[in-house]
N, C-alpha and C positions, 0 to 999 in steps of 0.2 A: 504494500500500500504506500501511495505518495504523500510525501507529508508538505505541508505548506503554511507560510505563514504571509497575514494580508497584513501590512502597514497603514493605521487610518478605518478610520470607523465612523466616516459618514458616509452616505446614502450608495456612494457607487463600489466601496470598499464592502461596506457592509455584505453588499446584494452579492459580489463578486464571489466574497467567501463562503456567502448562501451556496452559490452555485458548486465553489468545490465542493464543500462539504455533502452535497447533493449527489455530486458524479463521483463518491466512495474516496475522494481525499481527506487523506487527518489534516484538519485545519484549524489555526489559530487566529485571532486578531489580534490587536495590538491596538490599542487603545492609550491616552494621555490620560482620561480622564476618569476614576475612578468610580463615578458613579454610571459613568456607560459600559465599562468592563462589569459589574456586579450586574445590572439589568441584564446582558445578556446571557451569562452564568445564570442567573437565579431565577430570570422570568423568560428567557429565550429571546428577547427583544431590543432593541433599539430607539428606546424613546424618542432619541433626540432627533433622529434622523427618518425612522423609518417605522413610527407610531404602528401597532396593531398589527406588524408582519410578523409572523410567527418564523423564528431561526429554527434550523435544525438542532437538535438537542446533542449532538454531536460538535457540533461546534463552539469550541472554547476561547476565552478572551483574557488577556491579562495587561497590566501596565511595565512589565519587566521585559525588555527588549530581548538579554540573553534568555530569558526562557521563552520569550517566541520563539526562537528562532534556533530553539536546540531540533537539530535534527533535519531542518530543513531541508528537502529538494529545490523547493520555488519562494525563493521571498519575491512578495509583490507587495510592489509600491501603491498607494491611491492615496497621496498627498497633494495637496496643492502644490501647481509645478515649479513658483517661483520658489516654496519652500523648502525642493528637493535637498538641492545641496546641502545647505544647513542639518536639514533631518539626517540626512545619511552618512555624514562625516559622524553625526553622532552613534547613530549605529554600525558603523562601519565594523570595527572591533568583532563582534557579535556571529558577521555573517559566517555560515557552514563552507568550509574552501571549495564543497565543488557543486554548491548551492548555485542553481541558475534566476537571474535577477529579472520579474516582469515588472512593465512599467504600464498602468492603466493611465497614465496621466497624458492630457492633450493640451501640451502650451511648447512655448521656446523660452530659453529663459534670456531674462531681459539682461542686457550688460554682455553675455560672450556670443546669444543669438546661436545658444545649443539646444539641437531637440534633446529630449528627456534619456536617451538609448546612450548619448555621448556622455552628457552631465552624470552617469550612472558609471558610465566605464569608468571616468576619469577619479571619480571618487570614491568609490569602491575600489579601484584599481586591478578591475578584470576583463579579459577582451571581450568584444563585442559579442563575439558567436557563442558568450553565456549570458547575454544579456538579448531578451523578447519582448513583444510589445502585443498586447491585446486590444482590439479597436474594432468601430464598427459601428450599425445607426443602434445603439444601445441605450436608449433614455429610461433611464430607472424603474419610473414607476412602474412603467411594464416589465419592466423585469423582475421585482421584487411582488408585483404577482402572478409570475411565471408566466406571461406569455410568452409565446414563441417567439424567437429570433435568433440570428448569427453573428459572427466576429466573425473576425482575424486575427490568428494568431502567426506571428510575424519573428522570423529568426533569421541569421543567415546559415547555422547551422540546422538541418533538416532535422535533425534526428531527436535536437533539443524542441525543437518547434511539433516534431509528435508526439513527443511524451508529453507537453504542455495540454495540445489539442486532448490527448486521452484524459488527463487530468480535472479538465473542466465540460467535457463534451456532453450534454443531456439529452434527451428525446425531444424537450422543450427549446436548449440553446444551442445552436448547429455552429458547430465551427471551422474553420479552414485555415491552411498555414499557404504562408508564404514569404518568400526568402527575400523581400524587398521591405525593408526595414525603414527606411529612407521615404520611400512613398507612403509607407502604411504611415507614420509619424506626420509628414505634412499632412495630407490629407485629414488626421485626427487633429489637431492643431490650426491648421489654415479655417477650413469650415467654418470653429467657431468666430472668425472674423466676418469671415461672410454673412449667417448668421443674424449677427451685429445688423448689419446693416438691411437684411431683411428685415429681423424684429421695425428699426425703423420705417423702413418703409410702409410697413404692416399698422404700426400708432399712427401714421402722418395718414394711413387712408387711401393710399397710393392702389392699392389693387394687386391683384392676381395677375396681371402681364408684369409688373414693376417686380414683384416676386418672383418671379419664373427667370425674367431678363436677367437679376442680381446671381439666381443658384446658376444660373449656364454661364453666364459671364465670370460669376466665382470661382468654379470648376474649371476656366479656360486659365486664369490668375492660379491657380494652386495647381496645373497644369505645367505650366509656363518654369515656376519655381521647382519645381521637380525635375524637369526636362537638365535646367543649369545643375543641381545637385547631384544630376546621373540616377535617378527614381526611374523604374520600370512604368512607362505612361499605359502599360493596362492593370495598374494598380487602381489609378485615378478611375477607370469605366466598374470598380467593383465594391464590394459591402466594404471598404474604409474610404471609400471617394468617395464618387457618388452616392452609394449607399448612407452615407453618414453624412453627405450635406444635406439630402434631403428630409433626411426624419430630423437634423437639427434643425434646419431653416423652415420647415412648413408645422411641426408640431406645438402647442401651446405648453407642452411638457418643459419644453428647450430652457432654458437656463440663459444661454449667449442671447436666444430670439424674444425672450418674455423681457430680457436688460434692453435691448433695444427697442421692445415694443413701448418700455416706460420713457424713454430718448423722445422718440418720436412723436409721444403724446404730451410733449413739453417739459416733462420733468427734468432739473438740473442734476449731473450727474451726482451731487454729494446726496439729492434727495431718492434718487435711482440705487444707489450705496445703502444708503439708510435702509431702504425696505427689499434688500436681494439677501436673503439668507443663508444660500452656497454660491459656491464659488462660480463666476462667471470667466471661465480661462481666457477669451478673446479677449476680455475688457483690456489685462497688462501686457498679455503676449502680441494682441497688433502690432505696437511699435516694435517689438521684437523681431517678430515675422516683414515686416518693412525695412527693419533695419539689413536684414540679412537677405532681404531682394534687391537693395540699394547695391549691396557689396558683391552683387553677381549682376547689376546693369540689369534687373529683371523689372520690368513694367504690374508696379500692381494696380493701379487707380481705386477699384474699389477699398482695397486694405487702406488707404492712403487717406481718402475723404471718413473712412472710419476713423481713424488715428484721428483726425481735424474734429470731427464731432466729438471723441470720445475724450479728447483730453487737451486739443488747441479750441475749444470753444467755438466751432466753426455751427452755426443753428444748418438743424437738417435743411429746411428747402434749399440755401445754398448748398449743401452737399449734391443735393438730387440734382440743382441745376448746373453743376462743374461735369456731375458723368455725363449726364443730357446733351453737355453743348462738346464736348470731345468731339476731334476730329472724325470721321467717317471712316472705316475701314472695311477691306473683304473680309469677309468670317469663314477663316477656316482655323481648323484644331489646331489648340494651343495658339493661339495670335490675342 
């Protein structure tokens, strides 16, 4: 039996370790806070995060790092991205030597403009090909009531990427490997900027062609980014590209799309702050995700009038009217 331990114990961590615990992995969490470690122990649940969803009883939780993480096959990370490095230097010590590291998290982090797969090598100080990434149109709520749906489980080593896949695989959550790491990351990452700027569109009242226009022209921009990075572009047409712009940019579930729905409907971002209770990764990773298109000459315009809205105070109708009034171009893939 595989053992596993999930770092983080709100809403997507929680659900994540539901699911090993579900597909016959011994599973731990790892929790800061002592009174959500005890709830889940003692009443199978997650108050804070995930009211009324009953855990598998199987599933245990503690606030001692080294005893997470005795025994380990799979530490997975479900931190907040900006917080990785921080968290992991601190557990660093702890990890199993030939523990392979998943990264549920979709941001870049701000200041070195590393996806989460590098920031994990560098700091844990292990290569890549034991370090995976899970990703995919996964919006929680449906998942922590089991509906159906897929990932990606993403390595460049094959063989670590199906012992992950068997680890987590359910009759309800379908999953797939593949060795494009790079694609799978932007894609998980990029989206939630786009996103962003659906959500706005969405508050301003813009419509269903204005939404449609952003996710195709989003996907041609995280397209584009990946092309410079050396990403496999039929990662982008499957469940971590497309697949996962869509159910983040059209669902009212979305986290990035409900932050920008509140944008759009005039709220100033400190007031949009005040009432968003998890994390919204586009919000600090645009500029991040921009700065690292700047440094490969890569054209994003949509990420860009987000960055303007979301933090140079740029009021949406001028955003809408900057992509509006852009030059004319033929539209083919990736342009």
């Amino acid at each position: 039996m595989s053992r596993a331990v999930v770092f983080g114990t709100g809403s997507w961590g929680t659900t994540f370790a539901m699911i090993l615990a579900e597909a016959g992995t011994k599973t731990t969490l790892w929790g800061r806070r002592a009174s959500v470690v005890d709830a889940i122990n003692d009443r199978h649940e997650n108050p804070e995060y995930l009211p009324g969803l009953r855990l598998p009883e199987t599933l245990r939780a503690t606030t001692d790092p080294a005893e997470a993480m005795e025994g380990a096959d799979f530490v997975v990370l479900a931190v907040p991205a900006q917080t990785l490095r921080d968290n992991l230097a601190v557990w660093k010590p702890y990890i199993p030597r030939d523990a392979v590291l998943v990264s549920l998290m979709k941001g870049v982090e701000r200041g070195t403009c590393e996806r989460m797969s590098e920031v994990i090598s560098e700091v844990a100080g292990v290569p890549l090909d034991r370090v995976a990434v899970v990703s995919g149109p996964n919006l929680v709520p449906e998942l922590a009531r089991r509906q159906p749906a897929a990932a990606v489980v993403a390595c460049p080593d094959e063989e670590v990427a199906r012992r992950l896949q068997d680890a987590c695989h359910l009759p309800w959550f379908r999953t797939y490997t593949n060795p494009d790491v790079v694609g799978v990351e932007l894609g998980g990452a990029v989206k939630n900027v786009i996103a962003l700027a659906v959500g706005v569109a969405v508050g301003m009242g813009l419509g269903d062609n204005v939404a449609a226009t952003l996710m195709t022209r989003g996907l041609a921009e995280i397209a584009r980014l990946g092309a410079a990075l050396g990403a496999d572009q039929h990662t982008f047409a499957g469940l971590a590209g497309m697949g996962d712009l869509v159910a983040t940019c059209s669902s009212p579930l979305s986290r990035n799309r409900t932050f920008g729905e509140n944008l759009g409907r005039g709220m100033t971002l400190a007031e949009v702050v005040a009432v968003t209770k998890q994390t919204a990764e586009g919000v600090k990773s645009c500029e991040s995700v921009l700065e690292l298109a700047r440094k490969h000459d890569v054209e994003m315009p949509i990420t860009e009038v987000v960055v303007g809205v979301v933090h140079d105070g740029m009021a949406p109708d001028e955003a809408a009217m900057l992509l509006m009034s852009r030059t004319p171009k033929p539209e083919r893939y990736g342009v």
